[in-house]
TIRO-670163 format. One line per 3 residues: number of its first residue (from 1); their letters; for each residue x, y, z of C-alpha. Coordinates in Angstrom, 2 decimals. Each point is the difference from the previous one (the first is absolute). Last residue first. Example, Ala and Ser with C-alpha at 12.3 -4.5 7.8 and 13.67 -1.06 7.14 Angstrom:
2
2	sa	13.67/-1.06/7.14  -1.37/-3.44/0.66
***
This chain:
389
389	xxx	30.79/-194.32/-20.40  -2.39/1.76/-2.48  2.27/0.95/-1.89
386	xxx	0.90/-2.31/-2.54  -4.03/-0.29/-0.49  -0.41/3.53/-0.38
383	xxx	1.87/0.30/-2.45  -2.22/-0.28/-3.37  -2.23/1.96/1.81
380	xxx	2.17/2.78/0.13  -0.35/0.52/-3.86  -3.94/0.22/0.16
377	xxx	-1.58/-2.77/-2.02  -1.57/-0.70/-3.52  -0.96/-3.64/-0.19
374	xxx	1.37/-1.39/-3.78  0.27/-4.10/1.48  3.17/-0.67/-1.29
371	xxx	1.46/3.91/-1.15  -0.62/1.43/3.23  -1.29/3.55/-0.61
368	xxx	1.71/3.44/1.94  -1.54/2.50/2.29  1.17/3.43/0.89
365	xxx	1.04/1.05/-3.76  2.69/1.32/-1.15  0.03/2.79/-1.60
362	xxx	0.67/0.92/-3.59  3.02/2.39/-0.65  1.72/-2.19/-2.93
359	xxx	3.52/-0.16/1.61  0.11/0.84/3.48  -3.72/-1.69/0.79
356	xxx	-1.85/2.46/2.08  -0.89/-1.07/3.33  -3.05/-1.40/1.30
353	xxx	1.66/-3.69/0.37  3.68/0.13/0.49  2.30/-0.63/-2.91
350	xxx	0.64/-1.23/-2.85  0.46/0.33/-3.79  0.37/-2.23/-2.93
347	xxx	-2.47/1.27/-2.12  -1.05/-1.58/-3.66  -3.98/0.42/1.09
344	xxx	-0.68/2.07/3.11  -0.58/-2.14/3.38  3.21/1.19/1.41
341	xxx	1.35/-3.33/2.29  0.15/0.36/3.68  1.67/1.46/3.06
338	xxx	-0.48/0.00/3.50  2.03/1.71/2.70  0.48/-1.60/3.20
335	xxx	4.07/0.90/0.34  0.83/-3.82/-1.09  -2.09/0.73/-3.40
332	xxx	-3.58/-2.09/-0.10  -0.33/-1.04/-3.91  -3.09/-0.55/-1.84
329	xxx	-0.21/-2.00/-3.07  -1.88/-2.70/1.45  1.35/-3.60/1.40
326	xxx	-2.95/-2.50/0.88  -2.35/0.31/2.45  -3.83/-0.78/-1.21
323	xxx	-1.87/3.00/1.60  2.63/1.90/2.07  2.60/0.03/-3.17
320	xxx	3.34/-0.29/1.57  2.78/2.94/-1.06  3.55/-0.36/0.52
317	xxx	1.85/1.09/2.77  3.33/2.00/-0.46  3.02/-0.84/2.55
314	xxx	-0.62/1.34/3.95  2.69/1.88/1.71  1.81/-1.61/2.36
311	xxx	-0.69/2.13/3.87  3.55/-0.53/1.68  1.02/-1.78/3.06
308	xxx	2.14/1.25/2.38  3.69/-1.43/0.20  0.93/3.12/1.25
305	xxx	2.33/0.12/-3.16  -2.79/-0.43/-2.06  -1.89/2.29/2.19
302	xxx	2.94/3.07/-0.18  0.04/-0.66/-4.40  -3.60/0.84/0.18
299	xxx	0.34/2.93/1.67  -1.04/0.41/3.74  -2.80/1.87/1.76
296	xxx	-1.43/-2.62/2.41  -3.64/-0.31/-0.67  -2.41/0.07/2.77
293	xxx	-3.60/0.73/-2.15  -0.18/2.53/2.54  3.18/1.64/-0.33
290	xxx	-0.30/0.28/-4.39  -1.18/3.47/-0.53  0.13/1.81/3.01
287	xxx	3.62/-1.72/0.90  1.11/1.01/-3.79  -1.12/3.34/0.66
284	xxx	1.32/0.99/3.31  3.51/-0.72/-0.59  0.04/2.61/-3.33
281	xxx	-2.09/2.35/2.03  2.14/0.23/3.13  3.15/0.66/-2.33
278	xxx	-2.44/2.47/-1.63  -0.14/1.93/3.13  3.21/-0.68/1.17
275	xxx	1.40/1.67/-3.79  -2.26/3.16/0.42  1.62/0.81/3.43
272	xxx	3.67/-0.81/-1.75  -1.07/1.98/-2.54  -0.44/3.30/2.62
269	xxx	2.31/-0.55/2.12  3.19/-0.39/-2.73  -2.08/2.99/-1.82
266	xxx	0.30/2.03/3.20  3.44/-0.75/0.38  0.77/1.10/-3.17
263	xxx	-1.68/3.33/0.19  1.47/1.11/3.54  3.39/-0.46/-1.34
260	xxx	1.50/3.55/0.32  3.42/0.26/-1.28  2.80/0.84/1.62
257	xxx	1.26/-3.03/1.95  2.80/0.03/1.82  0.13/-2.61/0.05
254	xxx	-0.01/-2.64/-2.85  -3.06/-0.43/-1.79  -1.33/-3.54/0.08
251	xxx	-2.64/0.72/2.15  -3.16/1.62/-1.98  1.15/-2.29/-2.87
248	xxx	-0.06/-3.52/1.86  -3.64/1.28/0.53  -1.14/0.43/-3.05
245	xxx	1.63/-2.29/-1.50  -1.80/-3.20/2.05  -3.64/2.24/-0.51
242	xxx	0.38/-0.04/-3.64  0.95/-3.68/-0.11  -2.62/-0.89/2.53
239	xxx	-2.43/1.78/-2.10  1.17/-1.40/-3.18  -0.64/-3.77/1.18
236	xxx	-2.85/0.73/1.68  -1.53/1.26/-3.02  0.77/-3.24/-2.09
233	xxx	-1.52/-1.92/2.92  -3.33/2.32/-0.28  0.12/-0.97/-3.82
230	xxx	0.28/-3.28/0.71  -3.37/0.23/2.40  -1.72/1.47/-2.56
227	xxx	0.49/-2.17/-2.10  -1.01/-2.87/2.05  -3.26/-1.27/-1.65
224	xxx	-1.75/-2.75/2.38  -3.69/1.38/-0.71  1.31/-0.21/-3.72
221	xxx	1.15/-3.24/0.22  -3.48/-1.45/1.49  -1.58/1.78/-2.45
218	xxx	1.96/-1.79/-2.85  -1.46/-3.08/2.16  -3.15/0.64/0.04
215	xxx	-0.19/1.33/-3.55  1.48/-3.50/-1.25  -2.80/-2.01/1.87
212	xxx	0.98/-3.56/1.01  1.69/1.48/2.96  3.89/0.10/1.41
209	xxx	-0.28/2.31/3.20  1.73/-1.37/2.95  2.93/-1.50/-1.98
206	xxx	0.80/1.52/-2.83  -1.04/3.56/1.85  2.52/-0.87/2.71
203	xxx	3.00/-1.15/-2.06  -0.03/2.88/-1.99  -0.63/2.53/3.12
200	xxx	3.51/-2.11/1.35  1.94/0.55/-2.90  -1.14/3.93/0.02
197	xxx	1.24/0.18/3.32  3.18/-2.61/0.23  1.15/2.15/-3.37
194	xxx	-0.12/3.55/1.74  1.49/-0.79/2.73  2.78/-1.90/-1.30
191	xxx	1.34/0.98/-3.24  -1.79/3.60/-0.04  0.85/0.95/3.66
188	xxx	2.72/-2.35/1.23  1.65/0.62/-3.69  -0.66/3.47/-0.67
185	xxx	1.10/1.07/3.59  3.36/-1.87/-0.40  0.76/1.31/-3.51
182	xxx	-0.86/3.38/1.68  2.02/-0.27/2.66  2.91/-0.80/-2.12
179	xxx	-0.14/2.29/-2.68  -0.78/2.97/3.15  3.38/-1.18/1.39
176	xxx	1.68/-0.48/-3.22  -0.66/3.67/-1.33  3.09/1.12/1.56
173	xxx	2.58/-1.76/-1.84  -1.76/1.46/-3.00  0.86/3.71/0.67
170	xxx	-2.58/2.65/1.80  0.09/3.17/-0.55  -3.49/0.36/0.43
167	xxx	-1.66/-3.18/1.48  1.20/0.64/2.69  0.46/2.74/1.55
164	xxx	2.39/-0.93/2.62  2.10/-2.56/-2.79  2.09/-2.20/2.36
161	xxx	-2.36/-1.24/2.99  -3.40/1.08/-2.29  0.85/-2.86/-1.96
158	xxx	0.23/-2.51/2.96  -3.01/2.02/2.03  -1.90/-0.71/-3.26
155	xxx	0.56/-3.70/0.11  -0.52/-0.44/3.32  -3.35/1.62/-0.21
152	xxx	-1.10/-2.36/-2.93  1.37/-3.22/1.75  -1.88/1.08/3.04
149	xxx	-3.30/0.14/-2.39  0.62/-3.58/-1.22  0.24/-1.29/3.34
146	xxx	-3.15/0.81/1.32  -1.78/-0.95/-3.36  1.32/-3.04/0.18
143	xxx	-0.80/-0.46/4.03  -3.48/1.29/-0.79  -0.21/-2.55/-2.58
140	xxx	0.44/-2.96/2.25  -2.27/1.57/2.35  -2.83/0.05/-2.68
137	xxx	-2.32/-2.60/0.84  -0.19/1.89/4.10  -0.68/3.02/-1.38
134	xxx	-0.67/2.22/3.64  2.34/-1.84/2.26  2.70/0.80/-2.69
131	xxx	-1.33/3.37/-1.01  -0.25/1.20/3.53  3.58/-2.11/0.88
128	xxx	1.60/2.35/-2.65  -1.38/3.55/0.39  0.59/-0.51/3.99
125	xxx	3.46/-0.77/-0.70  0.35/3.39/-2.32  -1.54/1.84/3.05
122	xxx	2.75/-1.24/2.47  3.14/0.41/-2.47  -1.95/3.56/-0.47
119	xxx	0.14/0.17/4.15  3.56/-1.13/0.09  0.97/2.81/-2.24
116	xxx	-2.22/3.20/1.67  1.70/-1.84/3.55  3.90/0.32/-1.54
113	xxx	-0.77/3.52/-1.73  -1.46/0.85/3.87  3.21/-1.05/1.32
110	xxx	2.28/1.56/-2.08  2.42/-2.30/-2.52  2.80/-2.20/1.57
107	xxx	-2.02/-2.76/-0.10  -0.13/-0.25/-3.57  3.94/-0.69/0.25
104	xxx	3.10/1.51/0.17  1.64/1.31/2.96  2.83/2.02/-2.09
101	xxx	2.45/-1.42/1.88  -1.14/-3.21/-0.75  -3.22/-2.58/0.99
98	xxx	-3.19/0.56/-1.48  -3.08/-2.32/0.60  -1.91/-0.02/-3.03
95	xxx	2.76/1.38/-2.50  0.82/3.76/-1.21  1.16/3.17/1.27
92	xxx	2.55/1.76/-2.56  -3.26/1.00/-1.71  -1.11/2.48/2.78
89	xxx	-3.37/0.60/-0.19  -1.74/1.77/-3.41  -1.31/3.18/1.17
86	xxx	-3.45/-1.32/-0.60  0.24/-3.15/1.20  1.35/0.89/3.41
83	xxx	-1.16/3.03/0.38  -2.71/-0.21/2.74  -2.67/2.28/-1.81
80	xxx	-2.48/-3.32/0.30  2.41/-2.53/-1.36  -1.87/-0.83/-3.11
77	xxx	0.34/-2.93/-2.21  -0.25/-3.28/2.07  -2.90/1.15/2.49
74	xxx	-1.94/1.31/-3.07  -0.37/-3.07/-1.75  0.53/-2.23/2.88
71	xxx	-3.22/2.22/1.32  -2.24/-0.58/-3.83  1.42/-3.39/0.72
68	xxx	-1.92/-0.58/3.32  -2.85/1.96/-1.28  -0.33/-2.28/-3.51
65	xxx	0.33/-3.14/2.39  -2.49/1.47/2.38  -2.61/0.64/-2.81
62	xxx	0.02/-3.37/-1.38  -0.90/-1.60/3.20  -2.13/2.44/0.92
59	xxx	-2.49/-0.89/-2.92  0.44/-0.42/-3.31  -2.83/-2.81/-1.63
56	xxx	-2.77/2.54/-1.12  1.99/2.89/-1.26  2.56/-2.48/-1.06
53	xxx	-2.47/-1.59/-2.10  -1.44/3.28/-1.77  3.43/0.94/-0.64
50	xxx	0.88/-3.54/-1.56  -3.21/0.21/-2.00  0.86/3.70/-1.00
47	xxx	3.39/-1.54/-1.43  -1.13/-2.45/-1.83  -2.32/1.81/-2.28
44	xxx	2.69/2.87/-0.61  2.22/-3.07/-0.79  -2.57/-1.25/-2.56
41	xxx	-1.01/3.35/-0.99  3.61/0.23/-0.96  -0.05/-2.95/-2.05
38	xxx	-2.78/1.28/-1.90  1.82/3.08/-1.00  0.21/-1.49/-3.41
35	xxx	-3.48/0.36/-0.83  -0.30/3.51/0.00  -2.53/2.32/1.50
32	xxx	-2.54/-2.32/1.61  2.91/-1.99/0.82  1.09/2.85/2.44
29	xxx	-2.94/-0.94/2.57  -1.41/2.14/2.36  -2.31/-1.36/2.79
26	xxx	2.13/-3.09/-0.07  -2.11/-2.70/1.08  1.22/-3.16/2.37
23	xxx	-1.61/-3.27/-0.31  3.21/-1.34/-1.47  1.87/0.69/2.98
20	xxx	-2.50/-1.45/2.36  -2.57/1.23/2.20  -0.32/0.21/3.72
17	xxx	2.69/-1.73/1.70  -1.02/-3.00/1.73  0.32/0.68/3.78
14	xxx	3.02/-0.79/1.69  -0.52/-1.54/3.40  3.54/-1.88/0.23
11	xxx	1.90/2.97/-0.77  3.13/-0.57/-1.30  -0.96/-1.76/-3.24
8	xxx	-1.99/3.40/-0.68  -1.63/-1.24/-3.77  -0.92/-3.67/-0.81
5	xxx	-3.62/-0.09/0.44  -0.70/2.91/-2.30  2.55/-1.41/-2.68
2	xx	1.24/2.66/-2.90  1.65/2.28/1.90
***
């Protein structure tokens, strides 16, 4: 999280949280022995601050609604020495209701199979409305999400339905269930979700956080960083992919059914456990992050077509001189940055003052001289003026 008074939308009492990302201190850092691990001291970085959060922020709340679909998990995949899963059913039965000599029909199935089934369909509800009521800016995105993981189950049951162990022996025709779910999970996930997010951070931190000093504002982006919150999304994605094969693997066999699959349907349990609990993460974050502030998670191209107005980014400022104002040679970018002439002789260069110049290697300096009336100011100063309102 990046804003203390932002953080816990939900909770109307939420205290600030107690450091931000860039405050946080790897007690081991793999920079030290190479330089181009750097980016994964960055998500290392990112990751103990969301740990440290959640260890603060979860509560019951977010430990009912991993319970509830720990039981779904569980309730869904094992039939408690019944039989009925594990020896397969009878596949001439099939339907809701039934109907037929054969009395078709989920309802044709024991009684306790019946009550183990309505009381996952139970459980899974309880998942959903605790992360609605629970995320209130990212309903929307639950829904995607939602539906994006039934596509992914559908489409392994529909290549499981004519290829039993899938994906071996397997023939094109039956790779288009798992094509399809997957095109449909990238989409709502990576198209959708993950666009409105990162869209929406952007939005935020040009609004709310826009200051005349460059290193506030690059900190500002950092303490708003969501790697590590892609990267949970990414692992999502292959967990509920894992656990959807899983467990249209342990039942596609046709009875009777010889071989043990105890393993498979403890891997289907098992990643579909880990998947709620980064599920829970992934809705948790953004609503952390941004609730407070009360910023709807949408994409850019979602507000313009919700009519909602859109932050315009500012053009280049020129400098003022503070003493005599006329024009100077320093230049305010539209992302706060400053930049300014090299001072070395027959150099062209620019850049931002107290860093290196990219072709001769001098800095620049922090001050600059008007060339009317020769006072030797601070760059900032020579914007102050334009911002002052």
């Amino acid at each position: 999280m990046s804003d203390a008074e932002e953080g816990g939308a939900p909770n109307e009492h939420a205290v600030p949280a107690s450091i931000r990302l860039s405050e946080i201190e790897l007690p081991f850092q793999f920079v030290e022995r190479d330089e181009r691990l750097q980016a994964l001291d960055s998500i290392l970085q990112e990751y103990y601050f969301h740990i440290r959060m959640m260890r603060e922020r979860w509560g019951l709340n977010e430990g009912f609604v991993i319970l509830l679909g720990i039981i779904a998990m569980i309730l869904g995949s094992w039939d408690l020495g019944i039989g009925e899963l594990s020896g397969g059913g009878d596949f001439r039965r099939f339907g809701l209701f039934g109907g037929g000599e054969n009395g078709s029909g989920i309802l044709y199935v024991s009684d306790f199979s019946l009550m183990l089934a309505l009381l996952a369909l139970i459980s899974w509800a309880g998942v959903l409305v605790g992360l609605w009521v629970r995320y209130p800016i990212m309903r929307e995105n639950l829904v995607y999400m939602a539906i994006s993981s039934f596509a992914i189950q559908l489409g392994y049951i529909y290549s499981h339905s004519n290829a039993s162990t899938f994906p071996f022996d397997a023939g094109t025709n039956d790779w288009a269930g798992v094509g399809m779910g997957n095109l449909i999970l990238l989409f709502l996930s990576m198209v959708v979700v993950h666009r409105a997010v990162i869209e929406t951070r952007d939005i935020h931190v040009q609004e709310r956080h826009m200051h005349p000093d460059p290193r506030t504002v690059q900190k500002a982006w950092r303490d708003h960083s969501l790697k590590a919150w892609s990267l949970s999304l990414g692992t999502w994605m292959i967990l509920i992919n894992i656990s959807a094969w899983a467990g249209a693997h342990s039942v596609a066999l046709r009875p009777p059914i010889e071989q043990d699959m105890t393993l498979f349907v403890a891997i289907h349990v098992l990643s579909g456990i880990l998947a709620i609990a980064f599920w829970t993460h992934i809705l948790w974050y953004p609503e952390f992050m941004l609730g407070k502030a009360g910023d709807r998670i949408q994409s850019v191209r979602a507000r313009e077509v919700a009519g909602d107005s859109m932050p315009q980014p500012k053009s280049s400022a020129q400098g003022l001189c503070p003493i005599c104002n006329i024009e100077t040679a320093a230049i305010k970018n539209s992302d706060g940055t400053y930049e300014i002439p090299c001072n070395s002789l027959d150099c062209k260069g620019r850049g931002r003052p107290g860093t290196p110049c990219n072709i001769c290697e001098v800095v620049f300096p922090t001050r600059i001289s008007c060339s009317k009336c020769g006072s030797s100011t601070t760059v900032i100063s020579h914007f102050t003026r334009a911002d002052a309102w």
